[in-house]
N, C-alpha and C positions, 0 to 999 in steps of 0.2 A: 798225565803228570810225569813230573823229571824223578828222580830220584839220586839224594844227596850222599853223596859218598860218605860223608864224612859225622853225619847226624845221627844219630841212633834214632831218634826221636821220626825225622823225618822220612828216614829207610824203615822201619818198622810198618811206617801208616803207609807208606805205598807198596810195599812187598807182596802183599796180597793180591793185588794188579799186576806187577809183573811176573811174580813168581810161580809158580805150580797151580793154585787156585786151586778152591775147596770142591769140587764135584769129583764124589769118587767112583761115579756110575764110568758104564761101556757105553752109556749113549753114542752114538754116532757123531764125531767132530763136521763143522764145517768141511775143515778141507779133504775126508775123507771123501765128502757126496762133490764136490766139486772136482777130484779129480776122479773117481768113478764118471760120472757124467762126461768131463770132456775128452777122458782116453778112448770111451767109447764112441765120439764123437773125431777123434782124431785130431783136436783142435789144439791149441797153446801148446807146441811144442819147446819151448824158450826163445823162441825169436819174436825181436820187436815187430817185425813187422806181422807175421801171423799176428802175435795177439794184438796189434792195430784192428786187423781186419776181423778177428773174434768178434771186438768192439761191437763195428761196424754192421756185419751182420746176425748177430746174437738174434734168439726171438722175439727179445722188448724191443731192437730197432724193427724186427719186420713188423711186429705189428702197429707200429709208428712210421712206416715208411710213407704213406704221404709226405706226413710232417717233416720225415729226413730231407725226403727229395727238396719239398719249400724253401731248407735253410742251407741246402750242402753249399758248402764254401764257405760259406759265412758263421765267422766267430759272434757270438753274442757281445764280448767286448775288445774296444778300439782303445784301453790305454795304454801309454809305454811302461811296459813291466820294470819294474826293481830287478836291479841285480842283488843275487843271493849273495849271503859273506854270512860275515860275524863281526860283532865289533862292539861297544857298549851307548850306542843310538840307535833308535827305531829310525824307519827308513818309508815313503809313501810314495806311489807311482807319482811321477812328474805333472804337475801342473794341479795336484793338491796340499792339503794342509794337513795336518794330522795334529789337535791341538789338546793339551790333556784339560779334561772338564775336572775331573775327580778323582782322587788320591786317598791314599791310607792316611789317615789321620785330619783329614780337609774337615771344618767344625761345618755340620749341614742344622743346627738349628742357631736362633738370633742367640742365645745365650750360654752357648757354648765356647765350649775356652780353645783357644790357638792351640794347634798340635806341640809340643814340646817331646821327641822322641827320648828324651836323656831325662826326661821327668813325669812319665806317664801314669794314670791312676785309672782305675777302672770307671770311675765317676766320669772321667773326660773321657776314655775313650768309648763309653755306651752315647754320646752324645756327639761322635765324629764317624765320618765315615770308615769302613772297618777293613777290614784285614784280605788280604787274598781274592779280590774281586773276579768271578767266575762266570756265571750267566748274567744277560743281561736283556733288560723288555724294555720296552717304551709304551705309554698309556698316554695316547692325545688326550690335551684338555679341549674338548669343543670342535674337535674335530682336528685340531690343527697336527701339522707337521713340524711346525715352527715352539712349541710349546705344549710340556707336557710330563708325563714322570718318568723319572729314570726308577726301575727296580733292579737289583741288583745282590748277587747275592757272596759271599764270603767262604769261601767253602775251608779255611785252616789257617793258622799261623803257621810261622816259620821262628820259633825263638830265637837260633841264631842270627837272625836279620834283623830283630825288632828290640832288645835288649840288651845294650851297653853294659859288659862284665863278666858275663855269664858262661864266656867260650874263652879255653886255655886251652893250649899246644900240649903236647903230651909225647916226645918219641915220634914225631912227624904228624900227631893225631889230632884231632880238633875233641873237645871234651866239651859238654853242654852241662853250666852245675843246674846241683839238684832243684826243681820250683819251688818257691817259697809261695801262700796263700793268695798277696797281690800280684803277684807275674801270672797264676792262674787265673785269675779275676780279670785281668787285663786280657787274657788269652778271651776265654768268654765273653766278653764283651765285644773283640773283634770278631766273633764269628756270626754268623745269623745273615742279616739279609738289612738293605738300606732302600729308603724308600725317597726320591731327593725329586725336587722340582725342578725342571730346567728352563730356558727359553734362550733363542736363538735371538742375537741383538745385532745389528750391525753384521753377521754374515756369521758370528759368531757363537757359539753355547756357553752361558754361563748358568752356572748353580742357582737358585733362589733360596738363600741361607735361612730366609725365614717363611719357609712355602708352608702351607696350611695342613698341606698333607704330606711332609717328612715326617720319617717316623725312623727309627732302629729296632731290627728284633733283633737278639742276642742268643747264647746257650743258656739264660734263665729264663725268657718272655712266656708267658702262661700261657697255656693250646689247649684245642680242645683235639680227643681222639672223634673220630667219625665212622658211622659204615656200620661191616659186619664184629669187625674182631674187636670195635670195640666195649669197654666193659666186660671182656671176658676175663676169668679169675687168671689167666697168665699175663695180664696187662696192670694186674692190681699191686700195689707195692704199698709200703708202711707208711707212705706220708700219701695215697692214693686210692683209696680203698672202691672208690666206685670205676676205674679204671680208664678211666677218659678224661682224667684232666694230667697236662704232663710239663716241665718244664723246659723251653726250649726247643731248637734245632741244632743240627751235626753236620759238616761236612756238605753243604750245600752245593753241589755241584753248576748241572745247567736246569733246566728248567722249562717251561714254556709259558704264553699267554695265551688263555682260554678266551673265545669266543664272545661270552659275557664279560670281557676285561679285566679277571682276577690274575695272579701269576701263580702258578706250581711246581715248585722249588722241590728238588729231587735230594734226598739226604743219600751221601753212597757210603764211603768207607767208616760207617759209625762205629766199628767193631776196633776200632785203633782207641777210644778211647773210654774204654774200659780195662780194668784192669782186678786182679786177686783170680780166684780158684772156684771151681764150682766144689760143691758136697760130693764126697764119690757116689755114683748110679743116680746124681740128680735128673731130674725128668727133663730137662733142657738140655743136659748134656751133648745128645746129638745134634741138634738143634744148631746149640754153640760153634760144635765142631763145622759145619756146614758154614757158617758165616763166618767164620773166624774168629769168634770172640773167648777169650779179650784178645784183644791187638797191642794191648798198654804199649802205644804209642803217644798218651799223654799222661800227665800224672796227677789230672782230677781228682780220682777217688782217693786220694792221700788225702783229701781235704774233702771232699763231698761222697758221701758213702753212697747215694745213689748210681758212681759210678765204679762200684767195685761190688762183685758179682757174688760175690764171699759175701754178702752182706742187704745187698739188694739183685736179686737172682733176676727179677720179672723187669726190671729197669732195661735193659738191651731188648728187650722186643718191643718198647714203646719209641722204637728209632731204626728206620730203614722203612720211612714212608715217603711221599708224596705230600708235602706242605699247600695248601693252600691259603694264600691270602689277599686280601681288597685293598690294594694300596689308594683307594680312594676313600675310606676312611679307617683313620691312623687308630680308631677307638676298636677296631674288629677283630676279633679272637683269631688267630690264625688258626686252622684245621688241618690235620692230620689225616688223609682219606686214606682207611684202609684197605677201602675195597680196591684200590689199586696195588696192589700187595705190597710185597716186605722184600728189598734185594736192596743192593748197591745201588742204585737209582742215580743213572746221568742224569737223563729231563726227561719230559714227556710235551711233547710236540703235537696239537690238534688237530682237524679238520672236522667241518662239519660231514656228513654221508649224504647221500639225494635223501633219505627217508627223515631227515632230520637229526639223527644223533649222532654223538660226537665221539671220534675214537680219537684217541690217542696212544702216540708210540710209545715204548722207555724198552730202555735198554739195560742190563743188569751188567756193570763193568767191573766184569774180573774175566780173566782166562778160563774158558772153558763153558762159560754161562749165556744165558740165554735172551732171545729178542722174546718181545711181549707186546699186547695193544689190548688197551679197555677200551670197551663201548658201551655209550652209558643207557641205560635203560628207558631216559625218557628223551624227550627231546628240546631242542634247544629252538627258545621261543628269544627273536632279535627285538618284540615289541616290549617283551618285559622281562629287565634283566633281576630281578628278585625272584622271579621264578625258573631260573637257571641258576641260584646261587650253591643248590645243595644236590646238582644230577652226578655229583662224584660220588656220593652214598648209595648208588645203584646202579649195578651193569656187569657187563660181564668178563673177566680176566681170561687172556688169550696168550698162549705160548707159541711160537714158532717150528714148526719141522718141516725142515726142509729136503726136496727129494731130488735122487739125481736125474729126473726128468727136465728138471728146469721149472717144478710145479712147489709150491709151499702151500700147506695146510695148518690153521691157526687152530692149535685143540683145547677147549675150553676148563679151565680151571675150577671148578662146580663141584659141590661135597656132594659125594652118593653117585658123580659120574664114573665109570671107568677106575681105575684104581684106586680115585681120592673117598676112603670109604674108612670107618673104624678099625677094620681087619687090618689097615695100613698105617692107623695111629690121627688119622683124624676124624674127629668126634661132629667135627663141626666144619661152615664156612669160615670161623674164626680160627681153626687152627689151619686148613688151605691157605691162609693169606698170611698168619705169621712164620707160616713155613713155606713160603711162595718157590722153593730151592729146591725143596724137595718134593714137592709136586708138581713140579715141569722134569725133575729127575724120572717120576713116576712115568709121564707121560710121555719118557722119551723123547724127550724135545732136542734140539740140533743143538750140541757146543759149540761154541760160537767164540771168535780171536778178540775179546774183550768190546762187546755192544757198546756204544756209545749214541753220540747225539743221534736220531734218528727223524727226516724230517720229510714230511709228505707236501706234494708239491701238486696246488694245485691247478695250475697252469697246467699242465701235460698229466696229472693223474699219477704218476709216479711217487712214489716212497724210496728216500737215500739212505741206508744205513752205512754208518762210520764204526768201521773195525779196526780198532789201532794198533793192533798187534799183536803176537804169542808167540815171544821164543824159548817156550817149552813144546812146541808141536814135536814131535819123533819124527821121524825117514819115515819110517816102517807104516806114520799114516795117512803120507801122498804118497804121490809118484810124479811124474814130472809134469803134472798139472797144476793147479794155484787153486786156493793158497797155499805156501810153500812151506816145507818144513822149514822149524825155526825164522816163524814169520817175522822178521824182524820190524818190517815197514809199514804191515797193514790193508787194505782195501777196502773198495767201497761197493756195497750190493745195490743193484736197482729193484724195485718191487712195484709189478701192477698187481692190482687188488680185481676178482674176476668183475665183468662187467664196468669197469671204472667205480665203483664200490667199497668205498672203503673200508665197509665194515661187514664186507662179505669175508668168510671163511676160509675163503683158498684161489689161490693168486698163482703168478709165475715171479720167477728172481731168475737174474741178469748178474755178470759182475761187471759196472761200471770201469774200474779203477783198481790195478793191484797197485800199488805206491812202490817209492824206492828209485834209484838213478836206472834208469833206462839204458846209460851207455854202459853199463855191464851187465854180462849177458845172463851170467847165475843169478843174477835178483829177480828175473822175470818179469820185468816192470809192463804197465801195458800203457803207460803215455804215448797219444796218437803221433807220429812222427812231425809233427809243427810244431810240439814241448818243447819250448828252446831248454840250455840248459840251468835256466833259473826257473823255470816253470814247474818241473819234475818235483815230488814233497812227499817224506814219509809220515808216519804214523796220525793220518785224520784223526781226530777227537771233536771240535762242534761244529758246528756247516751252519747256512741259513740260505733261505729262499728269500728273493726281495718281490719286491712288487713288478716286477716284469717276469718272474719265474725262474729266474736262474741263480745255479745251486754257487754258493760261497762256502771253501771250506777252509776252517783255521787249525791247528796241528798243535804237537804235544809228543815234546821227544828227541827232537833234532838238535843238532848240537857238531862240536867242532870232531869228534871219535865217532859220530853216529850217521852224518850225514854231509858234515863239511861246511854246513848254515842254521842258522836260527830257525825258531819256529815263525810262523807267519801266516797269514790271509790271503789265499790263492782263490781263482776265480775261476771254475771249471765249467765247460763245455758236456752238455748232454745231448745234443741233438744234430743231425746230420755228419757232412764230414769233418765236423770240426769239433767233435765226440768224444771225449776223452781227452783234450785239448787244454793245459793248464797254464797259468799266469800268474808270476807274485806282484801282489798289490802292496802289501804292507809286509815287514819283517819288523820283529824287534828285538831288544835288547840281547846278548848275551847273558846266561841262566833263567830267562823270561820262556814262558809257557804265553800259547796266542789264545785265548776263550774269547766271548760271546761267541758269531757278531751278530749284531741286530742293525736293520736298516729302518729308519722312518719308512713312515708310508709313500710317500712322495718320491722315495731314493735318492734324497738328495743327501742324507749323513749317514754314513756306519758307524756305528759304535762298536768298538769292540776294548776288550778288557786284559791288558797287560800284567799277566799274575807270576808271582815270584820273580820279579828282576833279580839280579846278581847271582843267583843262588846257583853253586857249583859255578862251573864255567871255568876252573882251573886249567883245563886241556886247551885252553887257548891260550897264546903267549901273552896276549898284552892282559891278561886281567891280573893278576899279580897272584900271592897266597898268603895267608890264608882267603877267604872269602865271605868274611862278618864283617859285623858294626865297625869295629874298632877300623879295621882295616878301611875299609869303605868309608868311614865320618872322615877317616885323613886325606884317601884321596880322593874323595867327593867334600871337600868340605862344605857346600851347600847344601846339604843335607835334606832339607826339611823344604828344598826344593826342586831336586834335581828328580831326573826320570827316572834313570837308573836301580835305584835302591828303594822304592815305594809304588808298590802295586798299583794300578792308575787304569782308570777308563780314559780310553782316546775318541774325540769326536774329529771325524772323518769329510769333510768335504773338498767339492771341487773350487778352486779359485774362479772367482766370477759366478760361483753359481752353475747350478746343472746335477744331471743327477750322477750317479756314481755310475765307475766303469767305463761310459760312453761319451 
């Protein structure tokens, strides 16, 4: 995510991401075991070309060398890349189309009322597609590629974008007034998750406004908790007394689609929307401290006491789960799995393992915190999927440490193992999961430059994780290795799991990718030298594997003072000598954030998810200032149609047909 100069509201809820972040252990940082490892090794001394050839012969390419040799020379794709800028249009490699299917405010049932942004009501907008669109799945109906669901999830508003009145100038300042009951009702209602039918007609994707299985969840839709933590008396609140029923979701980030075809929806920065004081020496106190809560980054609890902590204490640990839901019918309780613990939660990305069960990655995204994988206890049966519905309520939670051998060790998160014991303050498996922070603290787990999407690939057996960045690392904790102090750009780790095994225990990591312009030499960049320079991309945030294997990553961060270009959908190279090898496909808007992408089965559409257009982008000359409503309805005055100023799913094909990329 970007963060807005100028917003209180908007800088408050992402500060915790870029800022210092809550882990107040010695654990060991990422780049401390990375440049221990490679000084010892004698490797990446800042030159591009060594750390090309780092790349190249690292120990995941030797022990993939067949496979290197098979494809050296050859890029996995053949399209003419975008050139990088900035501007206020998205932008798609030549000889495709880039068309928007779905918009903030688009009405997705028959009886829903036209978006009217200058007259919105919480009524219309639980009834239209919602706010902020961030991960994104596809659900064939019948197998098809051509038809089928769009899920999708909302992970925040932006007031200043979405409310005509509300932003005054102040001494150079932008001023957001205080929420009245409907502006937060309206807020709620945009956030949650949208469930929308689509079909491909004439080469095109249109909406089915009145598909059987649209559905909107919101920050009120009723959930069930699940697992171990729940029902336990720290989950119980005054309108909740048996602790497993809860209202709503938060901050829905990315996501994945499980196996069985449900989606699970990652809640991360929930701690922004809370707000008041705890009791002095309340028993959550530390707790709090570790997540950051409150964040009062929104001003709910002025109106719903559930979110003000002065008042309902146990209400923030019923948020910083893993969502699961059936978007095949619209009637199904969404669950809360908390045997996948409790953090800031990107997504969580699956695979099934050779023995049958099913792990999945998620990544804990703040500064300093930690990679994770559950594996679920029982196994996943393709003949019948109602007996797959409930294997998130069992299995095991795995934290990441990582060694400067080049070896990772996954150490199991389990009450009574190792330090997670009463002597250390939990009683229980249900207090390890609602303090998931501090029992990877316990276990010494790797700090980590903010874990994000994480996605196992199984074509090649390999796992990507996307680290978007930490510039608060110190000097004093590299040395002229990577990652770099004051990591501003990011990088990407590669992970075999031993034996090709996903759900085995200890693996080896690779660093794919340190991000950043490559033609300067202090960034350390490790683009293979064929990176033209529109290829080169800082700060990765969500990737996807398509159906031929190869890794797509979209970004979160760039900008006209940070990199010189928009964010956007770059197609990167893992294999041979064309390893590290990047292309922009898609860019967009100036102040836009690049989320999903998700590819049909077939390859033939991307979809990916254009979140907060206009927002900031001041450092550019042509956008003008301020950068709200007002300003933006004058000189967009198509409003309620334009790309610019309404967060938007874009479907992606090739003209004439074909699959993407090639």
């Amino acid at each position: 995510m970007n963060e807005h100069p100028d917003t209180k509201f908007r800088t408050s809820l992402l500060e915790d991401n870029d800022g210092p972040g809550h882990n107040p252990t010695e654990n060991r940082t990422m780049g401390e075991i990375i440049a221990a490892r490679f000084s010892r090794r004698g490797f990446l001394k800042g030159s591009l070309a060594v750390s090309a050839i780092a790349a190249t012969v690292s120990p995941i390419a030797l022990i993939t060398a067949d496979n290197a040799r098979a494809a050296a020379g050859a890029s996995a794709f053949t399209f003419d890349e975008v050139e990088a800028g900035i501007d206020d249009k998205h932008h798609v490699a030549a000889g495709y189309d880039a068309d928007i299917l779905l918009r903030w405010g688009d009405p997705i049932f028959a009886d829903a009322p036209e978006f009217d942004p200058a007259n919105q009501t919480p009524e219309a907008q639980a009834r239209q597609f919602g706010y902020n669109n961030d991960y994104v799945g596809y659900i064939p109906l019948d197998g098809s590629s051509e038809h089928g669901l769009l899920v999708v999830n909302h992970e925040y508003t932006n007031e200043h974008l979405m409310f005509p009145g509300i932003v005054t100038i102040k001494d150079g300042k932008a001023e957001v007034a205080p929420a009245d009951q409907k502006r937060v009702d309206i807020e709620m209602a945009a956030h949650g998750m949208s469930v929308v039918e689509i079909r491909k007609r004439d080469g095109k994707w249109q909406a089915v406004r009145d598909g059987k299985q649209n559905r909107r969840i919101t920050a009120s839709t009723e959930m069930l908790l699940t697992g171990p933590a729940a029902g336990h008396d720290r989950m119980k609140t005054s309108a909740d007394s048996s602790g497993t029923k809860v209202l709503g979701t938060l901050n829905n980030c990315a996501g994945g689609t499980t196996p069985w075809g449900t989606v699970v929806s990652g809640e991360e920065n929930f701690h922004g929307y809370f707000l008041g004081e705890l009791a002095a020496g309340h028993a959550e106190a530390a707790n709090f401290e570790r997540y950051g809560i409150p964040g009062e980054s929104y001003e709910w609890g002025n109106f719903y006491d559930r979110f003000d902590v002065s008042k309902e204490p146990n209400e923030a640990n019923r948020f910083g789960w893993m969502v699961e839901i059936d978007p095949m019918d619209p009637n199904s309780v969404p669950k809360k799995r908390t045997a996948l613990g409790r953090t800031k939660h990107e997504g969580a990305e699956s695979i099934v393992a050779p023995d049958g069960r099913v792990v999945f990655y998620l990544g804990d995204d703040e500064r300093f915190d930690y990679v994770y994988k559950f594996v679920t206890a029982g196994k996943f049966n393709p003949e019948d999927r109602a007996a797959n519905m409930d294997l998130l309520d069992e299995g095991t939670l795995y934290v990441a440490k990582f060694a400067e051998d080049g070896s990772v060790e996954w150490l199991p998160l389990v009450h009574g193992q190792g330090p997670l014991t009463a002597e250390n303050g939990f009683a229980s498996q249900a207090d390890v999961l609602i303090e998931t922070r501090r029992a990877g603290d316990l276990l010494e787990a790797t700090k980590m430059d903010r874990p994000e999407d994480i996605q196992p690939n199984a074509a090649n057996g390999k796992v990507y994780v996307m680290l978007t960045n930490n510039t608060k690392r110190k000097a004093e904790q590299v040395d002229g290795a990577n990652p770099r102090a004051e990591n501003a750009f990011g990088h990407i780790i590669e992970l075999i799991e031993d034996g090709g095994d996903f759900a085995a225990t200890k693996g080896k990591w690779e660093i794919l990718l340190k991000c950043g312009d490559p033609s300067v030499a202090d960034v350390g960049a490790s683009f293979s030298t064929s990176t033209t320079a529109n290829g080169w991309f800082g700060m990765p945030d969500n990737c996807a594997i398509d159906a031929a294997g190869r890794l797509w990553v979209s970004t979160d961060g760039n900008g006209p003072k940070e990199t010189g270009r928009t964010d956007g959908l770059w197609a990167v190279d893992t294999e041979g000598e064309a390893r590290a090898t990047s292309k922009l496909f898609f860019r967009v808007p100036i102040g836009a954030e690049m989320c999903g992408p998700l590819f049909t089965p077939n390859d033939e559409t991307a979809f990916v998810a254009v979140q907060h257009p206009a927002d900031g982008g001041e450092d550019w000359e042509g956008f003008g200032r301020p950068s709200y409503y007002e300003d933006l309805s004058t000189r967009w005055p198509d409003f309620k149609d334009d790309m610019p100023v309404r967060p938007s799913v874009v479907a992606i094909t090739k003209q004439g047909g074909g699959k993407i990329g090639v």
